[in-house]
C-alpha positions in Angstrom: 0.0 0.0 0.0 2.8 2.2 0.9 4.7 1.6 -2.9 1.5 2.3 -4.5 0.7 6.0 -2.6 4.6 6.7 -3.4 3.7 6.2 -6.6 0.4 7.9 -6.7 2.2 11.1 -5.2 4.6 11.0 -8.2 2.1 10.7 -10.6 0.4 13.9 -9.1 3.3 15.7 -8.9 4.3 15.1 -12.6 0.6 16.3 -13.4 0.3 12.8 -15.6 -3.4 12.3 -13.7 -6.0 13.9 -14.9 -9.1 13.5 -12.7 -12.0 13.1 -15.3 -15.4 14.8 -15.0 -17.3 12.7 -12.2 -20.0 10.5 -12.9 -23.9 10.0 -12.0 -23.7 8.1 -8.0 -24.1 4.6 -8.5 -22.7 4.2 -12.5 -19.2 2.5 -13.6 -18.2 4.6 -16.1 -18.8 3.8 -19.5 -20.1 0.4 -18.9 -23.5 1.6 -17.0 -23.2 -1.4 -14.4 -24.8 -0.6 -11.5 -23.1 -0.2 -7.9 -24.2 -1.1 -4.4 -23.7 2.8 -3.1 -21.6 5.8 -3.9 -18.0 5.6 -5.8 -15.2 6.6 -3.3 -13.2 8.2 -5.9 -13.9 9.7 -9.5 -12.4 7.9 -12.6 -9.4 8.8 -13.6 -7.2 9.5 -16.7 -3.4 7.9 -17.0 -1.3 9.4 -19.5 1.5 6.6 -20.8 4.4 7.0 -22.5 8.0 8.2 -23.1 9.2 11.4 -20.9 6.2 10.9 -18.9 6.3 10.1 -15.3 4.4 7.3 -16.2 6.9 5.8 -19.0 5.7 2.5 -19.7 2.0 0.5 -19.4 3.2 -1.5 -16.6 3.6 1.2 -13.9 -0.2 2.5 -15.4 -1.1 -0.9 -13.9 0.2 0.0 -10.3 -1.3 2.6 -9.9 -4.6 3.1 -11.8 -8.0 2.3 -9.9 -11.1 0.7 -11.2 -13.2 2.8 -13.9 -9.8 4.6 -15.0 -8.8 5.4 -18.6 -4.8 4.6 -19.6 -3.6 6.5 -22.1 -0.8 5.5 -24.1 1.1 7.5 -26.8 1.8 5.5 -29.6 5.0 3.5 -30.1 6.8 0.6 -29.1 7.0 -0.5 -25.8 9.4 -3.5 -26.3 9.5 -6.2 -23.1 6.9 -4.1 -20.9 4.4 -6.5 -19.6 1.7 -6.3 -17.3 -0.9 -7.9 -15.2 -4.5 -6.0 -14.9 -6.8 -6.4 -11.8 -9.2 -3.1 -11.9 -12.5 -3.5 -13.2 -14.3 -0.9 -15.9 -10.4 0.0 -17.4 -10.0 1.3 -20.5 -6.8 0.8 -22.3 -6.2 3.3 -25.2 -3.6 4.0 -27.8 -3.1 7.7 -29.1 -2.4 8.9 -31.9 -1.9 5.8 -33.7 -1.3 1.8 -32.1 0.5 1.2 -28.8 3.1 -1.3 -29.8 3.8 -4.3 -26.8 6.1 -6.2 -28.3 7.2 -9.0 -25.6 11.2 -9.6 -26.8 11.3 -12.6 -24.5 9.2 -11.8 -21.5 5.8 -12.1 -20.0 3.2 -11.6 -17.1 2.6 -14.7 -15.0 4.3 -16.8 -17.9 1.2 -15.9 -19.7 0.7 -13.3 -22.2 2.1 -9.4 -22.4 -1.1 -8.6 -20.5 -3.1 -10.9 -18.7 -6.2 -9.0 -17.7 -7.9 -10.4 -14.7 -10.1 -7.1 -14.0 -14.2 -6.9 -15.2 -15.4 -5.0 -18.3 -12.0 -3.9 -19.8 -12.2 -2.0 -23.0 -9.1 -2.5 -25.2 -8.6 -0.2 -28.1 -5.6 0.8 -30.5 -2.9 -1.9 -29.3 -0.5 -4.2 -31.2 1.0 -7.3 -29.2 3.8 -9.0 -31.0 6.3 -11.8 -29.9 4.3 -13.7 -26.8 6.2 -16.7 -26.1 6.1 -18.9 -23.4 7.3 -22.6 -22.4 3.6 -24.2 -22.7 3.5 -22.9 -26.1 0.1 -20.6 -25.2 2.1 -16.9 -24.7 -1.0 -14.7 -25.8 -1.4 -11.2 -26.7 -4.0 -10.9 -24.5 -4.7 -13.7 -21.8 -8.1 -12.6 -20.5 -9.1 -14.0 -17.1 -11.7 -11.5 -15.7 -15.4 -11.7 -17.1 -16.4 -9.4 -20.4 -14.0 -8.0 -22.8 -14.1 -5.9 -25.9 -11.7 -5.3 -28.2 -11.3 -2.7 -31.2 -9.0 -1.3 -33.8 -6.0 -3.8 -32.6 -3.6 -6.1 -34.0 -2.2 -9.5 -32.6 0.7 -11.1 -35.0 3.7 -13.4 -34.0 2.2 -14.2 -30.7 1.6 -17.9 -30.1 -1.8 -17.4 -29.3 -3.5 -13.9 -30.4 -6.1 -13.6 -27.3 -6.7 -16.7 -25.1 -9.7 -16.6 -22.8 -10.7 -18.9 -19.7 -14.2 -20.6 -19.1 -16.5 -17.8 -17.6 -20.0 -18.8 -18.3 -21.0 -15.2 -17.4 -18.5 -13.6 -19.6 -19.1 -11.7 -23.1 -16.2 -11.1 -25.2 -16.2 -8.4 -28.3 -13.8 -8.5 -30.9 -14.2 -5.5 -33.6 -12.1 -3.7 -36.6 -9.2 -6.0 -35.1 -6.8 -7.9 -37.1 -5.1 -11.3 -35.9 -2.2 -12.7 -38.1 0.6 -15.1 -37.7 -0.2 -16.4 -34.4 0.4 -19.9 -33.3 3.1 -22.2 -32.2 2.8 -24.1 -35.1 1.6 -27.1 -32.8 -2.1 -27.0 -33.9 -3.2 -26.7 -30.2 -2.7 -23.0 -30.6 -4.6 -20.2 -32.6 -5.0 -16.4 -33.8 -8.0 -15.9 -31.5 -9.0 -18.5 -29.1 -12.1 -18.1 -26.9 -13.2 -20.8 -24.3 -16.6 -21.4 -22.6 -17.7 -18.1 -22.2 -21.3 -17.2 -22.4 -20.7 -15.1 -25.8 -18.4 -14.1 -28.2 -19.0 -11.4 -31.4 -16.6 -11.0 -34.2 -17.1 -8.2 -36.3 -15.7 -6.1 -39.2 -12.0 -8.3 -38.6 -9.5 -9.7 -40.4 -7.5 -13.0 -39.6 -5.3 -14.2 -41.5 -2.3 -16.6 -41.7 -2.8 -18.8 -38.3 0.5 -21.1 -38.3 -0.9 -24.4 -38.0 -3.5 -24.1 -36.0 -7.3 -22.6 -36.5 -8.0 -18.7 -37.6 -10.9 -18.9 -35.2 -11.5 -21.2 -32.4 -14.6 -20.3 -30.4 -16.3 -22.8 -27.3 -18.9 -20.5 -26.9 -22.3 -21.2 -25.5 -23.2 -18.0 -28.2 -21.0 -17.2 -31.4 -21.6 -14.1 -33.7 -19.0 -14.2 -36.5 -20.5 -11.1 -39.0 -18.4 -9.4 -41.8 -14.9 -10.6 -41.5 -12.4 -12.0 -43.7 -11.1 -14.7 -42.6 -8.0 -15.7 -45.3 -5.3 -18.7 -44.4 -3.1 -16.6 -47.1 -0.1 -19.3 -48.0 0.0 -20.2 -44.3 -0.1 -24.0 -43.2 -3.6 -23.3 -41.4 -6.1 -26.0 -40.5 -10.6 -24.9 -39.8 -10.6 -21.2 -40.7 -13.6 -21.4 -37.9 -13.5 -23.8 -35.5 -16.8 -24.3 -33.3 -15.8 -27.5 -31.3 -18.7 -27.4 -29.1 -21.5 -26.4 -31.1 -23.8 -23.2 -29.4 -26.2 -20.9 -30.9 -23.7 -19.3 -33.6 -24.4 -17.3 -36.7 -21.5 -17.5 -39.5 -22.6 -14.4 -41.6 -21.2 -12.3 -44.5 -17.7 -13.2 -44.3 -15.7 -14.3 -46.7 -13.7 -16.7 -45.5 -10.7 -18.3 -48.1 -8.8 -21.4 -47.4 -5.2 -21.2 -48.7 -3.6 -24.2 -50.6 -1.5 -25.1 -47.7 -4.2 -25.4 -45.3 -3.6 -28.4 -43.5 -7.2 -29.2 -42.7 -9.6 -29.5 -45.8 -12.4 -28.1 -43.9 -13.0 -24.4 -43.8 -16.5 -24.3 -40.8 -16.2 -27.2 -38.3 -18.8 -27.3 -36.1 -19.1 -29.9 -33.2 -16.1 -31.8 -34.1 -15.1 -32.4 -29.8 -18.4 -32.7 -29.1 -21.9 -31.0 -29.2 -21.6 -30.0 -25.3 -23.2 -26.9 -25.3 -26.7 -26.5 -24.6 -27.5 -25.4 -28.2 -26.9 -27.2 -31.5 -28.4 -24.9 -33.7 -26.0 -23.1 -36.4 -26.9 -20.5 -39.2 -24.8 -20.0 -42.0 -26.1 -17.1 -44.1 -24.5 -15.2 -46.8 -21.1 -16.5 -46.6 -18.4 -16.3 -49.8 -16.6 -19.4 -49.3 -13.6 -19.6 -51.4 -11.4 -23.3 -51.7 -7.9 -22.4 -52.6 -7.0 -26.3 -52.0 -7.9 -29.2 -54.5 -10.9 -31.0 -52.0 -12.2 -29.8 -49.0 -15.5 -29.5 -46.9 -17.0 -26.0 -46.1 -19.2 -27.1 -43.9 -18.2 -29.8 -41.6 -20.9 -30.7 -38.8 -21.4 -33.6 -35.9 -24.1 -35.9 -35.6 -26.9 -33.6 -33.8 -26.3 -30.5 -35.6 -29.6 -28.2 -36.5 -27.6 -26.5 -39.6 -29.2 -23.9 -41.7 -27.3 -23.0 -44.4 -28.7 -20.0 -47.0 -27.5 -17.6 -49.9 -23.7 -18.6 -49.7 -21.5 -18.5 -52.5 -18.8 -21.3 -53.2 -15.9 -21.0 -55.0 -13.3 -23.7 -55.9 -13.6 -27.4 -55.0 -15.3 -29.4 -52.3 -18.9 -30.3 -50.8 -21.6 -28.0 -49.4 -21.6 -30.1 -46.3 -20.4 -33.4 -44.4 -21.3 -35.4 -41.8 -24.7 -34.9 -40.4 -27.5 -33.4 -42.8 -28.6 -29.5 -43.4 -31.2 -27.1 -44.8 -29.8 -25.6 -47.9 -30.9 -23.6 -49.6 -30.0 -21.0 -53.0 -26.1 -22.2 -52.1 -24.5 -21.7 -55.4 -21.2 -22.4 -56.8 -19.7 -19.7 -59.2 -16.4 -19.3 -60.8 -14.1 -16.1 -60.2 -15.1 -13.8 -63.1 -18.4 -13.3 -60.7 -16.0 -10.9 -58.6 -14.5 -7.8 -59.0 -10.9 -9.0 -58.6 -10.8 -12.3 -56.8 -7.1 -12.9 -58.0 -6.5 -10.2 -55.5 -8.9 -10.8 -53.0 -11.7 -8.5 -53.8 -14.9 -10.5 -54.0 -17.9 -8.2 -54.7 -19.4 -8.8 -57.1 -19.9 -7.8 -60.9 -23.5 -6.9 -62.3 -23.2 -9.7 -64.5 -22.6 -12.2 -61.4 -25.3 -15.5 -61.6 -24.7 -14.4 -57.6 -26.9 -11.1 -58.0 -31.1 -11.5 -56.9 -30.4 -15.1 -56.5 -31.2 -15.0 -52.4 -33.9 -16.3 -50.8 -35.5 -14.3 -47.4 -33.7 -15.0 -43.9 -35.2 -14.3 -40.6 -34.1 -11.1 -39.5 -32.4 -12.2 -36.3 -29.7 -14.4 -38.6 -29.3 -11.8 -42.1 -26.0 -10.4 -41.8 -26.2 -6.5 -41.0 -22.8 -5.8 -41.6 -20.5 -6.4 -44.7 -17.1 -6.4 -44.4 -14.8 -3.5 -45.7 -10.6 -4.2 -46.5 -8.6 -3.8 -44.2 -10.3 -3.6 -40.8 -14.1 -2.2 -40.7 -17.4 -2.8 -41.7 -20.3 -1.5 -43.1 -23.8 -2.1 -42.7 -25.1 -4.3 -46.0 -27.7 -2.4 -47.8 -31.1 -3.8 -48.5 -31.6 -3.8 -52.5 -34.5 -5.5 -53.9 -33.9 -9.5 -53.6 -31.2 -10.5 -51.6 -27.8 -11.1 -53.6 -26.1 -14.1 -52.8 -22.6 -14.1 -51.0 -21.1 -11.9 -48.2 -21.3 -8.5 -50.5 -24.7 -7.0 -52.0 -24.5 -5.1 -55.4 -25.4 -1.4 -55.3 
């Protein structure tokens, strides 16, 4: 207690605090959770970075409070790494992405940042270079319950973000990009996500997993909505990997296995066991692209309730394996549908067989979004009949 007043006082001092306006009695700050009385103290603003008292992310962590905002000028902030316990933090680049590269060390032999707090908010950070002896060194290790991420990048780590099991737990991924993760064991993965109650994907690209899956995702909920999700020339296996089963929507994404994938299969679904409550899974508006010679798109266990509408297939393979689905206007087309798919562009061209080929999908499990290059989204516009495939023609 001493160390951390010390350090409080020199924060002060160095006028690197700066007390944020105070919020209605009983709210967390930008989470609107409700508290059991009064906050003792007002939230508070952390300003990070080089010729600043506070120099580095890691003394932000010994001193900030729960519902505080850390600010961290942009940069690199080679082998700082840090363990979070508050609750309500935001962690923020500024003026462009707070580089943690790891260059050989790690919190708790971890991750850079294990974050063991409630309802943190992570936005404009890169994490490079997690390494640790189990072979699970993560960007991000995420032990407290809720997360949401934005505008980040995880590459070179051997696991992007790796979550526990919390059943009560929601974790948001958005505008993100995960690439190059993975100790090239196949047990690890550019974003890995355990039993938590939900996870959402959006407007995100992953790419380039080395050996093991793009996506992996034991979720009681999954929401994967406009992403690309591209293996590249990397020795990938599932490019979405739902070994559980739960409620989960795969939704205008286009999703491209590379020819080195080592795992013909680009949705799995089930494949350790249908253990979560729900085995229902919607697959809506999808551009599915083969890169490989044979493959499956969409792989599912005995007990699967699969819906499968207005996805486009391109290259080799079958619609579906293992137990049956309801498909429907699934259509394979060839590449001079697209714009450019040579280079990755996969709208589509007026004269695509693709365009007012869709058939009508309950609102709850259309895709809103569509996905725009290289980290974003936009919503998908409503134009006559549906189009088939991840993009709509305007």
């Amino acid at each position: 207690m001493r160390g951390r007043a010390a350090a409080l006082g020199l924060a002060l001092a160095a006028g690197v605090l700066v007390p944020a306006p105070a919020t209605a009695a009983g709210t967390a700050t930008g989470t609107g959770t409700a508290y059991d009385g009064a906050r003792e103290r007002a939230p508070r603003t952390w300003l990070v970075g080089p010729g600043r008292a506070l120099a580095a992310p890691s003394a932000a962590a010994a001193v900030a409070g729960d519902g505080d905002t850390v600010l961290i000028d942009a940069g690199t902030y080679s082998g700082d790494v840090a363990t979070w316990t508050q609750d309500d933090l935001t962690l923020r680049g500024v003026g462009g992405r707070a580089h943690l590269r790891a260059d050989g060390t790690d919190a708790q032999g971890k991750a850079i940042w294990v974050i063991a707090g409630d309802r943190t908010r992570v936005d404009r950070v890169e994490m490079s270079g997690a390494a640790v002896p189990d072979a699970n060194g993560a960007g991000i290790r995420q032990e407290g319950t809720d997360l949401t991420v934005t505008r980040s990048w995880f590459h070179d780590n051997q696991e992007g973000i790796l979550t526990g099991a919390d059943p009560e737990s929601d974790v948001v991924v958005r505008r993100s990009r995960f690439f190059r993760n993975g100790a090239g064991d196949g047990y690890s993965h550019n974003l890995y996500v355990g039993a938590v109650r939900s996870l959402t994907v959006t407007g995100s690209w992953l790419w380039g997993a080395d050996v093991g899956h793009e996506l992996k995702s034991r979720a009681a909920r999954t929401t994967i909505v406009g992403n690309l999700i591209d293996d590249g020339d990397a020795t990938a296996s599932y490019s979405i990997d739902l070994p559980n089963g739960g409620r989960a929507l795969v939704a205008g994404n286009v999703v491209v296995q590379g020819p080195r994938s080592e795992n013909p299969t680009l949705v799995s679904y089930g494949a350790e066991g249908l253990t979560n409550a729900s085995h229902r899974l919607w697959v809506v508006h999808n551009t599915f692209v083969d890169r490989r010679s044979s493959g499956t798109f969409v792989a599912l266990a005995e007990g699967s309730v699969a819906t499968l509408r207005n996805n486009l297939l391109v290259g080799p393979g079958d619609l579906t394996a293992g137990a049956s689905a309801s498909a429907r206007a699934n259509r394979r087309v060839g590449t001079e549908s697209f714009v450019d798919a040579s280079a990755g562009d996969f709208r589509l061209v007026a004269s695509s067989p693709a365009v007012d080929r869709g058939v009508r999908v309950p609102r709850r499990w259309r895709p809103a979004l569509e996905y725009v290059a290289p980290a974003g989204s936009v919503r998908r516009p409503v134009v006559g009949r549906p189009d088939l495939g991840a993009f709509e023609l305007r």
